[in-house]
C-alpha positions in Angstrom: 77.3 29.8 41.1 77.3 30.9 37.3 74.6 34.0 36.6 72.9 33.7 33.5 71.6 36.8 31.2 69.2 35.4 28.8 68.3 38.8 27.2 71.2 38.4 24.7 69.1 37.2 21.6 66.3 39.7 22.7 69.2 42.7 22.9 70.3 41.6 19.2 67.2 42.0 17.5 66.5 45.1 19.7 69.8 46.6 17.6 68.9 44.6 14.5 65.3 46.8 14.3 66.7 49.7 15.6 69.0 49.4 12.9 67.1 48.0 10.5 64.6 51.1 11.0 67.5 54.1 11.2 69.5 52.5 7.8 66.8 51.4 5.6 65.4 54.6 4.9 68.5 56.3 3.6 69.2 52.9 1.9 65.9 53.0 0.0 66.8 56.5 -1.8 70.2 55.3 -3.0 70.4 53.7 -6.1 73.2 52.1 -8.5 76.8 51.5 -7.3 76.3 52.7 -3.8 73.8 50.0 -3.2 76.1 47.5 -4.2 78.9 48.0 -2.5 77.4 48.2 0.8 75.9 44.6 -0.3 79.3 43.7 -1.3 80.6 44.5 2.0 78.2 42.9 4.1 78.5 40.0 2.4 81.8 39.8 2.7 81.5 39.9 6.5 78.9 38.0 7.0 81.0 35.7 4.9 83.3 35.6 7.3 81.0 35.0 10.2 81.5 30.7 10.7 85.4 31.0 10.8 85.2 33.9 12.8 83.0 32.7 15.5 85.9 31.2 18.1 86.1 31.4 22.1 88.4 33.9 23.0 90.1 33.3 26.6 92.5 35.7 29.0 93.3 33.9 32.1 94.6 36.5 34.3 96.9 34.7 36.9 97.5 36.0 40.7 101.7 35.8 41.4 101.5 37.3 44.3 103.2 36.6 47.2 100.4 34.4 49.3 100.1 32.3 46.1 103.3 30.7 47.8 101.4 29.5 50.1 100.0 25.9 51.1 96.5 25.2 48.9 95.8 23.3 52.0 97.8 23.2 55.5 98.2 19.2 55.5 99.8 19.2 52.2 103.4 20.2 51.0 101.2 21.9 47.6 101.6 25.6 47.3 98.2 27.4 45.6 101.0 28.6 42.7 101.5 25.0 41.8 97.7 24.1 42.4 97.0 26.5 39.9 99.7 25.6 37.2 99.0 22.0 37.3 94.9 22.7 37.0 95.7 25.0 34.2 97.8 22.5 32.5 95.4 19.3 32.6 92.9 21.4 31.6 94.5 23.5 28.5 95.5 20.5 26.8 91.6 19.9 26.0 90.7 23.1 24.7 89.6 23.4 21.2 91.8 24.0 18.3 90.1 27.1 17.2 90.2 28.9 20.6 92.6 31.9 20.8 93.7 32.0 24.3 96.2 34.6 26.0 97.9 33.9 29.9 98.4 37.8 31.8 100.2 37.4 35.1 100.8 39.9 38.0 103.6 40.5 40.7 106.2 38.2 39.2 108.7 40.8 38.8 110.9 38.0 37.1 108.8 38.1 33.8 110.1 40.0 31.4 106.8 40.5 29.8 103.3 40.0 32.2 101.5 38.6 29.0 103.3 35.5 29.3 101.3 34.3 26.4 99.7 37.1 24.6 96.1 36.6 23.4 96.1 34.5 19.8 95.6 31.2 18.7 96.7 28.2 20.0 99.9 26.2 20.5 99.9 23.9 22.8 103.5 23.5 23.3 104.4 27.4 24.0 101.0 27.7 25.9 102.3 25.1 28.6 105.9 26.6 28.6 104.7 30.3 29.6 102.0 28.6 32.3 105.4 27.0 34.2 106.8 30.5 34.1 104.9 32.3 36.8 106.4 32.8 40.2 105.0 34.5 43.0 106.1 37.7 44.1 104.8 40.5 45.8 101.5 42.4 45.9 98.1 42.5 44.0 97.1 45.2 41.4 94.1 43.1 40.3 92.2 46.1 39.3 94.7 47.4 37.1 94.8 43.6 35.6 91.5 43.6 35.3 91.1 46.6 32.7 94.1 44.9 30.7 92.9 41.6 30.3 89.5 43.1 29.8 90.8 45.7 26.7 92.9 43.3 25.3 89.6 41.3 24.5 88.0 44.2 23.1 90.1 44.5 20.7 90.1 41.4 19.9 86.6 41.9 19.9 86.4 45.0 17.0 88.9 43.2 14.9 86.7 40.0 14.9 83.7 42.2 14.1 82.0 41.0 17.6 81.8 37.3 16.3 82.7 35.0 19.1 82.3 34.9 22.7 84.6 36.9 24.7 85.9 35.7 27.9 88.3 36.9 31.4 89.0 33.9 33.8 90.2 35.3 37.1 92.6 32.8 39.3 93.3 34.5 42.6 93.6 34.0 46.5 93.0 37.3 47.9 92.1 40.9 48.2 93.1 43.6 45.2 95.3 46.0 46.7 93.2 48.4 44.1 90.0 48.0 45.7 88.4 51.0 44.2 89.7 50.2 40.8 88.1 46.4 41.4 84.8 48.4 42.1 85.0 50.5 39.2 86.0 48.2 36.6 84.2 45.4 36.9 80.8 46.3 36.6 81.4 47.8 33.0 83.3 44.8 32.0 80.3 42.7 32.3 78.2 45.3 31.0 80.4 45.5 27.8 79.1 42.0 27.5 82.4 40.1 28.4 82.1 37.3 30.8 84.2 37.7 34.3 84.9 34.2 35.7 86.7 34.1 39.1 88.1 31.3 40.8 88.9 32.1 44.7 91.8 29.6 45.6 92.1 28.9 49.4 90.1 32.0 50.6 88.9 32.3 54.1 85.9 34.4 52.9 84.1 35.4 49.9 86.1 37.1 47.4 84.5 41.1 46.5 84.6 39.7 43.3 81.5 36.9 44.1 79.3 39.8 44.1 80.5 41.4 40.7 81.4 38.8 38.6 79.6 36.8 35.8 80.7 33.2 37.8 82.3 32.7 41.3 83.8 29.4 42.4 85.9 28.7 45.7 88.8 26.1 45.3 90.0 25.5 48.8 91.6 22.2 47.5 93.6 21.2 44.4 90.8 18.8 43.5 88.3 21.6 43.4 90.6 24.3 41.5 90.9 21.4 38.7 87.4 21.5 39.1 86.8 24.9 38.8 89.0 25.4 36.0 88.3 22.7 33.8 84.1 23.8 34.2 85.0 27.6 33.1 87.2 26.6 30.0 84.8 23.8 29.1 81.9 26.7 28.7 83.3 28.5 26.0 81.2 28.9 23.1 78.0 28.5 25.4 79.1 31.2 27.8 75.8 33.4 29.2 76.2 36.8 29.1 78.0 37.3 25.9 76.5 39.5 23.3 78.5 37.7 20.2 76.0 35.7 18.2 76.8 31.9 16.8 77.0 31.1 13.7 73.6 29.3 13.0 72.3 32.8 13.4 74.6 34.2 10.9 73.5 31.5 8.5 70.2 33.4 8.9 70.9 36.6 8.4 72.6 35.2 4.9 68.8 35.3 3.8 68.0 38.6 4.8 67.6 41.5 1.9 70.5 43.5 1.0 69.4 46.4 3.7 68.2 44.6 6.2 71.8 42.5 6.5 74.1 45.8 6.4 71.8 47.5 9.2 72.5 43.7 11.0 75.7 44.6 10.5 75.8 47.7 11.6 73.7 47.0 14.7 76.5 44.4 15.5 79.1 47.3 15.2 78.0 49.7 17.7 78.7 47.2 20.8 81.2 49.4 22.5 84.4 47.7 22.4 86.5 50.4 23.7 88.9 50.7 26.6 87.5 50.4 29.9 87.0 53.3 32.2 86.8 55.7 28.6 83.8 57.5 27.7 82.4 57.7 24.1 79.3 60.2 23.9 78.5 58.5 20.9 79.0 54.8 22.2 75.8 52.6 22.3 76.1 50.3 25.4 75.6 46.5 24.4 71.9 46.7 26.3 70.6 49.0 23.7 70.2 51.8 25.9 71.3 55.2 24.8 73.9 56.7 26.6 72.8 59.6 29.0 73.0 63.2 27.7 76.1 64.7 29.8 74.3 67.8 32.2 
């Protein structure tokens, strides 16, 4: 079951006035050159907003060493294959303009756990580093967690928060960093990133059904195809993400000079560092302020 935030668009023009309010009064007793260039530059992002605005994927894949095992007893398939061949049919339709990255765990036979790192799309080496995955030994999905999760934050502050941001969880059991699962996850989805999870051939509930932003079980290969090809096929219209589209750039194209650098600036201050750091000065995507420390 998929969880849907529809506060997003009201949480953007909560920063947009906020902003709008803090930045236009300064703005309104500068004058000459200084006015201009911040016109300049906000043009020159919002400019950029259209091209900008793709789905950014990390699919962080379980190699441990149950993934070896049958996706269902009567058949020969092992959930590692299951999950390869899903991934594979359902890659192969993904957009042109999605920037995907493939971040694997407990294969100690990888020289490098982001198989494919996070950037744009080619087919051909994306479907050579999904065949590479073995499984191997334990399951340190906390600790995968955080790095899919930063890696799309900073893909986040480079793209000026344009796009939607998301972490697609494959797994078939238990983190073996439970408290880091418990810690993390609730301030990824807070950051405004969306946490799919897939369970593949689970006995129970994953932990993760409780935290994430979507759950689905696969207990069969049918369903993990399934449940793959409905995650990736969201994208752009993913819930819970705080980038905005770009119709609503197009709008802000009209706004006055001030009014689009305070957009700007409101658009800034979603809190795209690592996870598990604290800024005092960091304003959480919701638009609260953050607490004064006692």
């Amino acid at each position: 079951m998929t969880h849907h935030d529809p506060s997003v668009k009201t949480r953007f023009r909560q920063h947009l006035r906020s902003a709008s309010e803090r930045l236009l009064r300064p703005l309104k007793r500068v004058r000459g050159g200084i006015v201009w260039g911040a016109a300049l530059l906000t043009l020159s992002v919002l400019a950029q907003a259209p091209e900008s605005a793709r789905d950014h994927v990390v699919i962080v894949l379980d190699a441990s060493g149950s993934m070896a095992g049958r996706i269902q007893p009567e058949t020969p398939v092992d959930r590692m294959t299951a999950a390869k061949v899903a991934l594979l049919k359902v890659t192969q339709k993904l957009s042109t303009n999605t920037h995907i990255g493939l971040l694997v765990f407990s294969d100690p036979r990888l020289k490098d756990d982001w198989v494919y790192p996070l950037g744009p799309l080619n087919l051909a080496r994306l479907r050579e580093a999904i065949r590479q995955p073995q499984p191997g030994a334990g399951t340190p999905l906390g600790a995968y967690l955080k790095k899919g999760a930063d890696r799309l934050l900073q893909a986040r502050e480079e793209h000026h928060g344009y796009g939607t941001y998301r972490l697609l969880v494959v797994t078939d059991g238990e983190a073996q960093d439970a408290d880091l699962v418990e810690r993390y996850t609730p301030e990824i989805t807070r950051r405004g990133l969306t946490l799919d999870v897939i369970g593949v051939a689970m006995a129970q509930r994953h932990t993760l059904a409780r935290l994430a932003s979507s759950y689905r079980p696969a207990n069969d290969s049918a369903a993990l195809d399934r449940a793959v090809s409905e995650v990736l096929a969201e994208g752009g219209n993913a819930p819970g993400s705080p980038a905005i589209p770009a119709a609503d750039f197009e709008l802000l194209r009209a706004l006055p000079v001030g009014l689009a650098t305070a957009a700007v600036e409101a658009l800034s201050q979603v809190e795209n560092t690592p996870i598990g750091d604290r800024h005092a000065g960091s304003i959480p995507p919701d638009g609260a302020r953050p607490r004064r420390q006692p």
